[in-house]
Structures are given as structure tokens and as C-alpha cells.
C-alpha angles and dihedrals in degrees: 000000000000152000142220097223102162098341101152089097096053087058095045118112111230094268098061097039084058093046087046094051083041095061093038088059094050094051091046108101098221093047090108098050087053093058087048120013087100089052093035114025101158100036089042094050096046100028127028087032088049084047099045093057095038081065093036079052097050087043092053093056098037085060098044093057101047118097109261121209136185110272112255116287091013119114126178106233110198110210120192074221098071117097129287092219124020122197102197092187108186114200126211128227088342115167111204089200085072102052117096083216079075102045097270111160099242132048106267096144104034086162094042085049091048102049075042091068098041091047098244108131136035119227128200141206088234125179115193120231089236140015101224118070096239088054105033088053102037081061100034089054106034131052084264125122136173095278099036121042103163102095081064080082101015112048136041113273129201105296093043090056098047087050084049085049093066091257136136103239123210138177114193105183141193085189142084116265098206126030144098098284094038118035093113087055091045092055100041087054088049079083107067123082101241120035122190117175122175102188093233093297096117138074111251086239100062080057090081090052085060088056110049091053086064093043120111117165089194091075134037113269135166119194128209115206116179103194121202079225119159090352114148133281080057097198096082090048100077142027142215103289085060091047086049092046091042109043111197104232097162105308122144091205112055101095087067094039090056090051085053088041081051095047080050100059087038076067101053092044090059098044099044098040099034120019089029101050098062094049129185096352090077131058110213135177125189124204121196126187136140126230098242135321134270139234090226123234077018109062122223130270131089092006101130126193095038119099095194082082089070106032101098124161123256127192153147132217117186130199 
């Protein structure tokens, strides 16, 4: 199977990839310290970076006071049959090409595999829409798209929709809410009721602790939980029990499969202390995506010409 996430840059024709990336780079804060950070290190650094998110920052509270509408043609039907708790779970810098669950050689996703083999999830071929996090979400989780970036202010988007929806909303982050590579995301999650951000200094795993103790199965709640996931550097992005499943053996590309193989187990702590204890009585769906992929041992970004910055894994696991 398969699903057009984003795939409005896979059908693109040259021209309008490059005026795409051309537009991507302008609206990137730190554009202007990449043309002349070699030539200018020190004014760069201190000026045109400090200038550039002054403006991202006038932009991010212009938006998120504007009115924000449903785009034309499109209504929010609220049905008694939608879930009683949604985990919306948002990967980073997750390659789908490295997860067992997609026919990768070694066992990243021992818990994805498992619920594989009983039936229990369905699993997608995704592209995201960018290859950088404030990009790939604003688009992920809004009406915008590559060509047309305007819902983004204009219209709800996601959290809005789910509050809308009758649901208490929720963003629980490893990640940082205002800064030069997440701003769209900062704002989106300005939506939901309840905000946690915890700046990259847990474990993805605790994540799940911070969730439970918001979690009551006698109202309607979604949760948003941004992981740090397969960011680079990759060593703080595992522990031992990954080390101990994925022996090295050589193999250049371990670091990021542990963090896969971590992501994996994040996964399996949601579903069994949270989905799975309450059993029957609730009705739960978990939705796991990453932002956007990653050219391993590189990073992702501006690196043109190379498609793993765009394969990210895409799946659903109801309860």
C-alpha cells in the first residue's frame, strides 16, 4: 500500500521543485547566515541571524492572532464513532528505509513487526512535504502544501480542529517551542490546551510518564508528542538495551538504527501502559509519522538531489 503524504513534491517537474527549494531557503531564518557566514563570520552570526528571527518572530505572533477559518468547501463533521483518545506520535529525522517493519535487514522495530504479524497496525510508503521540521509540520498539520502556503494563516489547523472536535488537546514536546528550526510548530502547539516542552533534555521515553499523568479515559483527549527521536548527533539518542539488541559489527550505520530500534520501544511503552491498560472500555488510535527523513551520518536539509530526506514512515495502530 501506499500514501500520498506530501506528495505534491514527488509529482512536481524540475521548475517547480527548484522554486519550491527556492522559497524554503528564503523563508529559512538562518538563510542569510549560509550566503555569508564564510565572507562574514562575526556580523553574520550576531547580526543578519539576530534580524532574520526578529522577523520569523513578528511573523509567529502576527499568525497566531489572526482569525482562522475552514478552507472553502471543507466542513468538520463530528461523528459519536471517532476515538475516545488520539496519540498523534511525530517522529524526527526517521528514515522508513531503516525500520524492519519495511523490510530493512536488521531488527529496528521488534514491537511494529509484532503488531505486523497479528494484523494489528497498518503501515504506509509516506514522503514528507519538506525536509526540515518548521516546514514539514507547518504543512503535516495545516491545509498547506508545497505550492500553496497560505492555510497555514489562514485556515485551522489541527489542533484547532481537534479542540473544535470536542477534544482535550495536548502537546507534550522534546523539542524546543520557539527557535529558528521550530517556530511553525511553536505556534501550531500554542493551540492545544495543555503545552509541555522539554528543550531535548529527556529521554523520548519519559515522554510517555508525562503523558499518562494527563491521560483520562472518561473525556476525549488527543495527544501530540513530538519525540527527539534519530536527530543527529545519534548517541544520545539511545541507550543500552538498544546497544545490546543492535551489535555494532562494523556497520556505519548503527548509531542511527539504535535510535530507530529506541523510537521503536517509545512505541511499545505507549501502547502497553497506557492504550492497552485500559483495555476494551476505550477505544484508542495511534498515529505515527516523522517529520521528514534523514541522509544518515549528513543530516537533512538543503541537501538537494537525495530522496531519503523525504521517506518517512507512516502508520496506525487501533485499539
Amino acid at each position: 500500500m501506499s500514501i500520498g503524504y506530501g506528495t505534491g513534491y514527488v509529482l512536481m517537474d524540475k521548475s517547480q521543485k527548484a522554486k519550491v527549494i527556492s522559497e524554503l531557503k528564503i523563508s529559512y531564518p538562518m538563510h542569510f547566515q549560509s550566503l555569508l557566514g564564510i565572507r562574514f563570520p562575526l556580523l553574520t552570526n550576531m547580526g543578519f541571524a539576530s534580524i532574520a528571527y526578529y522577523q520569523e518572530m513578528s511573523k509567529f505572533r502576527a499568525d497566531l492572532d489572526k482569525p482562522k477559518s475552514m478552507p472553502m468547501g471543507v466542513d468538520l463533521l463530528v461523528s459519536s464513532k471517532t476515538p475516545n483518545t488520539l496519540f498523534v506520535v511525530i517522529g524526527e529525522s526517521s528514515l522508513q528505509t531503516h525500520y524492519s517493519l519495511y523490510g530493512y535487514d536488521l531488527f529496528t522495530t521488534p514491537f511494529l513487526d509484532s503488531l505486523k504479524n497479528d494484523n494489528l497496525l497498518y503501515y504506509y510508503n509516506a514522503v514528507s512535504p519538506a525536509s526540515i521540521t518548521r516546514d514539514a509540520l507547518s504543512m503535516s498539520l495545516s491545509f498547506a502544501t508545497p505550492l500553496d502556503r497560505t492555510p497555514f494563516a489562514d485556515n485551522k489547523n489541527i489542533v484547532a480542529l481537534a479542540n473544535d472536535a470536542g477534544y482535550e488537546s495536548y502537546w507534550i514536546s522534546n523539542q524546543n517551542k520557539i527557535g529558528m528550526h521550530d517556530s511553525y510548530v511553536g505556534l501550531i502547539a500554542s493551540y492545544a490546551k495543555t503545552s509541555v516542552f522539554y528543550n531535548f533534555l529527556k529521554d523520548d521515553l519519559e515522554l510517555i510518564g508525562t503523558v499518562k499523568s494527563f491521560y483520562n479515559p472518561k473525556v476525549k483527549q488527543v495527544f501530540f508528542i513530538h519525540l527527539k527521536g534519530s536527530h543527529l548527533e545519534y548517541t544520545d539518542k539511545y541507550d543500552n538495551e538498544d546497544s545490546a539488541a543492535l551489535a555494532g559489527n562494523g556497520n556505519e550505520t548503527i548509531e542511527y538504527d539504535r535510535s530507530i530500534h529506541h523510537t521503536d520501544r517509545v512505541l511499545k511503552s505507549l501502547y502497553n501502559n497506557i492504550v492497552m491498560e485500559e483495555g476494551s472500555s476505550v477505544s484508542s488510535l495511534i498515529y505515527y509519522f516523522s517529520d521528514h527523513g534523514e541522509i544518515i551520518n549528513k543530516g537533512h536539509g538543503f541537501l538537494d538531489n537525495n530522496m531519503d530526506q523525504f521517506l518517512v514512515p507512516f502508520l496506525a495502530i487501533p485499539y
